[in-house]
matplotlib code that plots the C-alpha trace (Angstrom):
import matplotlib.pyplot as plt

x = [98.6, 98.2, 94.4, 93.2, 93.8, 97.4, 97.8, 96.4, 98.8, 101.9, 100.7, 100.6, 104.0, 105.2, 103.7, 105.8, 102.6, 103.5, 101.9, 101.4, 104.7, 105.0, 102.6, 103.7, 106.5, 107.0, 104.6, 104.4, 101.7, 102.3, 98.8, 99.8, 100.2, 96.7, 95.6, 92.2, 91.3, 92.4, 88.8, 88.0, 90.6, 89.7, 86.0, 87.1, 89.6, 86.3, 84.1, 82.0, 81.5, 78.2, 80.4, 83.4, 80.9, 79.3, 83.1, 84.5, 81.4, 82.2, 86.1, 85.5, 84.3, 87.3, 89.5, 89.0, 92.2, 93.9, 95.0, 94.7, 90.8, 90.4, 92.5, 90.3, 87.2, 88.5, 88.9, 85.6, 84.1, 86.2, 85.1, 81.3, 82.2, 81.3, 83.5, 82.5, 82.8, 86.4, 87.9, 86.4, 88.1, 91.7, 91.7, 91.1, 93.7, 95.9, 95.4, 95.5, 99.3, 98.9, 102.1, 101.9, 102.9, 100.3, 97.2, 98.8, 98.2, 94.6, 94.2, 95.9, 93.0, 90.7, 91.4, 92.3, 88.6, 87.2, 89.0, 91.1, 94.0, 94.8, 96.5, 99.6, 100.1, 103.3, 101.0, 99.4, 102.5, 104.4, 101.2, 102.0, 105.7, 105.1, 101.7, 102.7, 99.6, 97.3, 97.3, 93.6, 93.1, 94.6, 93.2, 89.8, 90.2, 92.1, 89.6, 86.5, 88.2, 88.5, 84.8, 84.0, 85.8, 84.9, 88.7, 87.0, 90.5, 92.8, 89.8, 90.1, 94.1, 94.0, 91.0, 93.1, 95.9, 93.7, 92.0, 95.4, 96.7, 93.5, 91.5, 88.9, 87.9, 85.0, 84.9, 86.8, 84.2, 81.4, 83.1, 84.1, 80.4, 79.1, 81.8, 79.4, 76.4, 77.2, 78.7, 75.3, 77.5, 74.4, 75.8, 79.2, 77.7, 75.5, 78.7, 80.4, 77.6, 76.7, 80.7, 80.7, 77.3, 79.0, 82.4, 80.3, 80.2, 79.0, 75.9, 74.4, 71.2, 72.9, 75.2, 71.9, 69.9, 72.7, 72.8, 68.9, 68.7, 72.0, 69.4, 66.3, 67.9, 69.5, 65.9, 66.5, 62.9, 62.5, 66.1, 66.1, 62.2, 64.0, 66.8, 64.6, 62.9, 66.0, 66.7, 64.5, 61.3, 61.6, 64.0, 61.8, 64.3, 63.8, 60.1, 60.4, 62.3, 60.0, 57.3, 58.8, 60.1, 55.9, 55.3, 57.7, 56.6, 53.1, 51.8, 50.3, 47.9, 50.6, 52.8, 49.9, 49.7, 53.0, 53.4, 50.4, 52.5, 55.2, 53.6, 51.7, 55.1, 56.7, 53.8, 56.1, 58.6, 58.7, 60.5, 57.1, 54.6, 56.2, 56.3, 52.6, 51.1, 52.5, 51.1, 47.7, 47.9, 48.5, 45.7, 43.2, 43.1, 44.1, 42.3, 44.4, 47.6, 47.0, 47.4, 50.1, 52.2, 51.0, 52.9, 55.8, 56.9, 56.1, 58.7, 60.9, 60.6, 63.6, 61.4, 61.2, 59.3, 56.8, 56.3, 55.5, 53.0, 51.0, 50.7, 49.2, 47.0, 45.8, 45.4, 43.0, 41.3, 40.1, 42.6, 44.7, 46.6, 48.3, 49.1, 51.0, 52.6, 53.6, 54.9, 57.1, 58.7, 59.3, 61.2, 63.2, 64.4, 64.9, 67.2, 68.6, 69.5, 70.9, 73.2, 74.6, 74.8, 77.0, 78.6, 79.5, 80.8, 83.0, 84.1, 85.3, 86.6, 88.8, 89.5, 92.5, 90.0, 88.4, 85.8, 83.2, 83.6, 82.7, 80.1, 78.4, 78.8, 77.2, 74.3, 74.2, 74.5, 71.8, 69.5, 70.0, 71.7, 74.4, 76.2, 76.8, 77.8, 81.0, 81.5, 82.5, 84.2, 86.0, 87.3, 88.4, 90.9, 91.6, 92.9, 93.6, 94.7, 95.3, 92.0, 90.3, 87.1, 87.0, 89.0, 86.4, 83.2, 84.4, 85.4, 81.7, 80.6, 83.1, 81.8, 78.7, 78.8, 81.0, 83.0, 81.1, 81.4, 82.8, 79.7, 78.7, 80.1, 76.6, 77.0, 79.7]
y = [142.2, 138.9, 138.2, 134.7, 134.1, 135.1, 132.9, 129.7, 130.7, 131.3, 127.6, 126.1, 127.4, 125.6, 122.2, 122.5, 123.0, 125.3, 122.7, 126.1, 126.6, 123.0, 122.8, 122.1, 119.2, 115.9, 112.9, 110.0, 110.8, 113.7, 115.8, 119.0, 118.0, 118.8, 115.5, 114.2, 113.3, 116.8, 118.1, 115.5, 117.0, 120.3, 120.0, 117.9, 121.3, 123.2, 120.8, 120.5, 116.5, 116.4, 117.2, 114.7, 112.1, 112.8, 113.1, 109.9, 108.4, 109.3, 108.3, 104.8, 104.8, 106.8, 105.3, 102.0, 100.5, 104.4, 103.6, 107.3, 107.2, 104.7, 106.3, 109.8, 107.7, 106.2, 110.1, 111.1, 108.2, 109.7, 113.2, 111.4, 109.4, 106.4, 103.4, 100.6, 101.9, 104.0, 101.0, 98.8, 102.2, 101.8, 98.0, 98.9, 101.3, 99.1, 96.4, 98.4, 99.5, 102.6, 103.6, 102.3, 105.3, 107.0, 104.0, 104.6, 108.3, 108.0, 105.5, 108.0, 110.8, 108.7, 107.4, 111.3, 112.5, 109.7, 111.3, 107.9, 109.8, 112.5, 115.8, 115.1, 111.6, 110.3, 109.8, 113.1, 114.8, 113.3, 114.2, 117.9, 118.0, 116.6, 117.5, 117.7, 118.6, 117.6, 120.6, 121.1, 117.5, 117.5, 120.6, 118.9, 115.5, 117.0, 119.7, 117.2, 114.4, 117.5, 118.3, 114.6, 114.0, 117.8, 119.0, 122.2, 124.1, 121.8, 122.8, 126.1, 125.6, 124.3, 126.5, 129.9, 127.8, 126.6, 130.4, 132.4, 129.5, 129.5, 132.5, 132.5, 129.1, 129.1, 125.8, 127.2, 129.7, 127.2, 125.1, 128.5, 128.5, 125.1, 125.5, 129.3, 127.0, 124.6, 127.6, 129.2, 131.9, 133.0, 136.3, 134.9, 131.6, 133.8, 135.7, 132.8, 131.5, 134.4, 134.9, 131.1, 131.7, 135.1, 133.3, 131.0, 127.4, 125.1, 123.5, 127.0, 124.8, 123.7, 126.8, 129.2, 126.9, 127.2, 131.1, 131.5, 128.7, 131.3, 134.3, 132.4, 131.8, 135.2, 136.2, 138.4, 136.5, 139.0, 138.5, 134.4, 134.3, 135.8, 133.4, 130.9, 131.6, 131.5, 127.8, 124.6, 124.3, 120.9, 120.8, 119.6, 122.1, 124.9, 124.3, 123.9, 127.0, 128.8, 127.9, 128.9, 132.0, 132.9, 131.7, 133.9, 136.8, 136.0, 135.5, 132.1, 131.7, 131.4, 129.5, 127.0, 127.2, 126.0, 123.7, 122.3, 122.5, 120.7, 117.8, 117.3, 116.3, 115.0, 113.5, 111.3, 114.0, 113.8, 117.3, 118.8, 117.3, 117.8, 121.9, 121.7, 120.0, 122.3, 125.2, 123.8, 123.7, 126.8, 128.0, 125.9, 122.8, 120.3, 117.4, 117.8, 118.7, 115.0, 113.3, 115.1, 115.3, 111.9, 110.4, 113.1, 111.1, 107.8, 108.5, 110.9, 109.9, 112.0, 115.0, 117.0, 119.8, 117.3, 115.8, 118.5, 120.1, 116.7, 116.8, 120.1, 119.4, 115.9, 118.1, 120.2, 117.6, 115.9, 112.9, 113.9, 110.6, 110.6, 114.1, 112.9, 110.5, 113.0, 115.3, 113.0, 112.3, 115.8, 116.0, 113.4, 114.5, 118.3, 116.6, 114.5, 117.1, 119.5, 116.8, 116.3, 120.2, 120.5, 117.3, 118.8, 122.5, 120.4, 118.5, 121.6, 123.2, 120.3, 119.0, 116.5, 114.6, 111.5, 111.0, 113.7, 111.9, 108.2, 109.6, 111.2, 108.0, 106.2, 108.3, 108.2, 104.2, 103.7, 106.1, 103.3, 106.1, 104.1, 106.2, 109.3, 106.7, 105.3, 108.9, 109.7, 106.7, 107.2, 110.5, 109.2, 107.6, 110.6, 112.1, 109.1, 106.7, 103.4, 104.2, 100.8, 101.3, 103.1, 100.1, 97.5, 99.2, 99.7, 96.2, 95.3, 96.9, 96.0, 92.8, 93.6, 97.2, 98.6, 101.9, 104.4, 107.1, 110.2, 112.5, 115.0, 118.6, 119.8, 118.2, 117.2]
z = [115.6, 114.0, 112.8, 112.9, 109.1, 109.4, 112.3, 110.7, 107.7, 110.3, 111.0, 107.9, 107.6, 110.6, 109.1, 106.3, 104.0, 101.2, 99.0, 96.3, 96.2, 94.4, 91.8, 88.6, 90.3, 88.1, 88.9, 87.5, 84.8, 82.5, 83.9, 82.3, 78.5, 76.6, 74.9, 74.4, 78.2, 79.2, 79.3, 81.7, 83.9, 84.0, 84.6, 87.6, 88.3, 88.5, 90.4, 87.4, 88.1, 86.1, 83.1, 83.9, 84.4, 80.9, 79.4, 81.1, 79.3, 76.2, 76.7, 77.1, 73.5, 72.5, 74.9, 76.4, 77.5, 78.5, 82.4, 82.6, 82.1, 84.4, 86.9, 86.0, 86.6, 90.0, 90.7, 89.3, 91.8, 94.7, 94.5, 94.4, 97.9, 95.6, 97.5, 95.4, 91.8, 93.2, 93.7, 90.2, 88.7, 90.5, 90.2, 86.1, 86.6, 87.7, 85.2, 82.5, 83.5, 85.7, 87.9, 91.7, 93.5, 91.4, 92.1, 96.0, 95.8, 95.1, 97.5, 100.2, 99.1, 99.5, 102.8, 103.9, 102.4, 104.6, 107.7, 107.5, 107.9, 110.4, 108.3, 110.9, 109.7, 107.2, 104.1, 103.8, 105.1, 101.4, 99.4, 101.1, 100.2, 96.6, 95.8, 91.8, 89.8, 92.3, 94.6, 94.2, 95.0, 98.2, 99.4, 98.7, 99.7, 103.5, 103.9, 103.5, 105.5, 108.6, 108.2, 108.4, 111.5, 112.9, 113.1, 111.8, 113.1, 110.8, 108.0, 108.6, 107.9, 104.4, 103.3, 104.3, 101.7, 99.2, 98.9, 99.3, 96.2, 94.3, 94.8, 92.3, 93.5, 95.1, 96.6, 99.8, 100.1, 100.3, 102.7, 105.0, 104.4, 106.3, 109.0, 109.6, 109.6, 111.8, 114.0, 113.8, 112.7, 110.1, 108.6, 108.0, 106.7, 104.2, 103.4, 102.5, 100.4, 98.6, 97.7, 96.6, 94.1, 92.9, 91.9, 89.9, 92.0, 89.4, 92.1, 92.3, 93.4, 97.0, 96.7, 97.0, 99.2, 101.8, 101.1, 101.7, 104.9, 106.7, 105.7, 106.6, 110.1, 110.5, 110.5, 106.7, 105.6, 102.3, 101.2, 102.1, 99.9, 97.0, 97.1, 97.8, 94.2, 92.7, 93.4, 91.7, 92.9, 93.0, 95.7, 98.7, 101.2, 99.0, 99.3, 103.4, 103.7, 101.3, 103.3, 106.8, 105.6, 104.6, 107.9, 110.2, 108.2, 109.0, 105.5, 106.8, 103.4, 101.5, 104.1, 103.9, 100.1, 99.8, 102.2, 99.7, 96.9, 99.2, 100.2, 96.9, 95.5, 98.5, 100.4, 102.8, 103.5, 107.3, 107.6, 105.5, 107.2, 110.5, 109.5, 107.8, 110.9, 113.1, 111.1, 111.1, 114.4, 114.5, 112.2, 114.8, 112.7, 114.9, 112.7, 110.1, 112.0, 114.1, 110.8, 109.7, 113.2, 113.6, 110.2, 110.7, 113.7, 112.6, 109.9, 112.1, 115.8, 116.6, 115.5, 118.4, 117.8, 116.1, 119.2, 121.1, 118.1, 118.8, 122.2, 122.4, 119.4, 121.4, 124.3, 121.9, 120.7, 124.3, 124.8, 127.2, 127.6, 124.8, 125.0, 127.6, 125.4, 122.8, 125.4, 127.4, 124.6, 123.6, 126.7, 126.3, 122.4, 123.9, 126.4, 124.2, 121.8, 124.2, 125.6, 121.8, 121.0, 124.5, 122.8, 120.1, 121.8, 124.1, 120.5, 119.2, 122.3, 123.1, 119.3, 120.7, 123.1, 122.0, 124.8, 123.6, 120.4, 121.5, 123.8, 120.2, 118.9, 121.2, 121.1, 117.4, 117.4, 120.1, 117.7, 115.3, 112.9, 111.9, 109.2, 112.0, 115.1, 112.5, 111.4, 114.9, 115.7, 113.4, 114.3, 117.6, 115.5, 114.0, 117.5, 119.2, 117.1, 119.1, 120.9, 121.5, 122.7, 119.3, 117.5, 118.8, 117.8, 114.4, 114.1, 115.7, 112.2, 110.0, 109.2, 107.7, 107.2, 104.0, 105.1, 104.7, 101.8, 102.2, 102.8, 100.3, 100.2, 101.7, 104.9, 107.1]

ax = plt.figure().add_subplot(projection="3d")
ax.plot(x, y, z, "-o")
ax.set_aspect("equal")
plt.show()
């Protein structure tokens, strides 16, 4: 019986993407020789961009008119979602006398890790059937371009490649890992995670902060604290999750003692006061969770659970009117947010449909958050591709809005 994995590798077959089977084809640059720029490209090869960046610095001492460093650096800024400097980098490129087809190909990843480009379309099909030395590229640039646009099946495709190709790699595994997460698939999410920190992801920070949020929520509060204390302390969502972890296992002194320690560093953090003023309330001290809940939706007004905390504290403390305030709009946010989650169910059951997708982005829009409202407009195009409702909006934008980056590996 076929499982799922074999499945989504019977249909990469059918695609015609056995990009594996062509590493090491000619391109235009000669990748694969070790001169003095080959560091650069293997810290890039392990995700390490901290080090590229630090490398590519270093090269334009060493090498300031190489068209391969600038064409590195346009990759560097690529990988970072970083529009603006990308294309200073490729223009450099260019200048500096890079080959077309290879300035094209990076211009073709980025558009495909924007979700510009649908996996099915005629540009990403040739970077399949010639991939060259940039296997790992593709598999990185397609995978995040699917998570931006939610084709979380075509994701799926070219991480079951990318791990079967690459299997100590454990960039696949982290991204196996968010598709868990935004499943609400917690143990498989913390799987995924745990088998990303163990194969030595170089951002063990996010890596383990993912790993204790899927224990956190699986309700495994011993095992998520201890990851927890594994990560920076200066991360203000290690902090929040240290904090709630204390709290669902009822240790509410130190709960409150961090949430302290939270909000002495990060004293306009919306998600911390929202969390501490809730657990004030809690603990019967509605003055101080007023102020807090207060400020955590005057930052946050899409804070749900906020919103209700103050009402009941306002109810506490004798004004009943705007209790009523608070609560109504509680309502309104829990209705709200069930209307996106079935959204975004219907989104995943029906992949190929564009009107769950432009009714998301109208919601996102009329929320005023921008960045998400394009994001799904933009898939629309993914799946429907001469959509004009779709078309129009984006052109609304266009004219004073830059394209959006391609969204960090955390998030999608």
């Amino acid at each position: 019986m076929a499982t799922p994995r074999s499945r989504r590798r019977f249909l990469l077959a059918a695609l015609g993407v056995v990009i594996g089977m062509a590493v090491g084809a000619t391109v235009s640059l000669n990748w694969s020789s070790y001169d003095a720029l080959t560091p650069i490209r293997e810290a890039l090869a392990v995700h390490d961009l901290p080090t590229a960046a630090r490398l590519l610095n270093e090269a334009a001492e060493t090498h300031p008119g190489s068209a391969e460093r600038a064409l590195l650096k346009a990759r560097y800024h690529r990988r970072m979602g970083q529009l603006r400097a990308f294309r200073q980098s490729l223009t450099l490129a260019a200048n500096l006398g890079s080959p077309p087809e290879a300035l094209e190909r990076e211009q073709i990843l980025m558009l495909a890790q924007q979700g510009q480009l649908s996996v099915s379309s005629a540009e990403v099909s040739e970077l399949l059937a010639a991939p060259g030395d940039d296997t790992l590229e593709i598999y990185q640039a397609v995978v995040r371009g699917c998570l931006t646009t939610m084709q979380l099946g075509e994701a799926e495709l070219f991480l079951d490649g990318w791990q079967s190709d690459y299997p100590d790699d454990p960039m696949p595994d982290y991204y196996l890992g968010l598709i868990d997460e935004h499943r609400r698939n917690w143990p498989a999410a913390a799987t995924a995670f745990a088998s990303a920190v163990e194969k030595g992801l170089i951002d063990q920070q996010q890596a383990r902060r993912h790993l204790a949020d899927a224990l956190r929520s699986d309700h495994h509060y011993r095992e998520a604290v201890t990851e927890y204390e594994r990560c920076d302390q200066d991360d203000v969502g290690v902090l929040r999750g240290l904090a709630g972890c204390y709290e669902s296992l009822r240790d509410l002194d130190a709960a409150t003692r961090v949430y302290a320690q939270l909000l002495a560093r990060f004293p306009e953090d919306p998600a911390a006061l929202s969390a501490a003023g809730r657990l004030a309330a809690r603990r019967g001290d509605h003055q101080t969770a007023a102020v807090q809940l207060a400020r955590a939706v005057e930052l946050n007004p899409s804070d749900m659970q906020a919103w209700h905390a103050l009402g009941w504290t306002r109810v506490a403390l004798g004004t009943p009117d705007e209790a009523q305030t608070a609560f109504r709009k509680a309502v309104r946010l829990s209705e709200q947010i069930q209307r996106t989650e079935h959204l975004r169910r219907r989104v995943e059951e029906q992949p190929a449909n564009p009107t769950f997708r432009l009714q998301l982005a109208d919601i996102f829009l009329a929320e005023g958050r921008i960045d998400d409202g394009l994001m799904w407009l933009r898939s629309v195009l993914q799946v429907d591709p001469d959509n004009a409702e779709a078309r129009q909006a984006l052109d609304a934008y266009s004219s004073t809005t830059e394209a959006a980056p391609a969204p960090p590996v955390t998030t999608f």
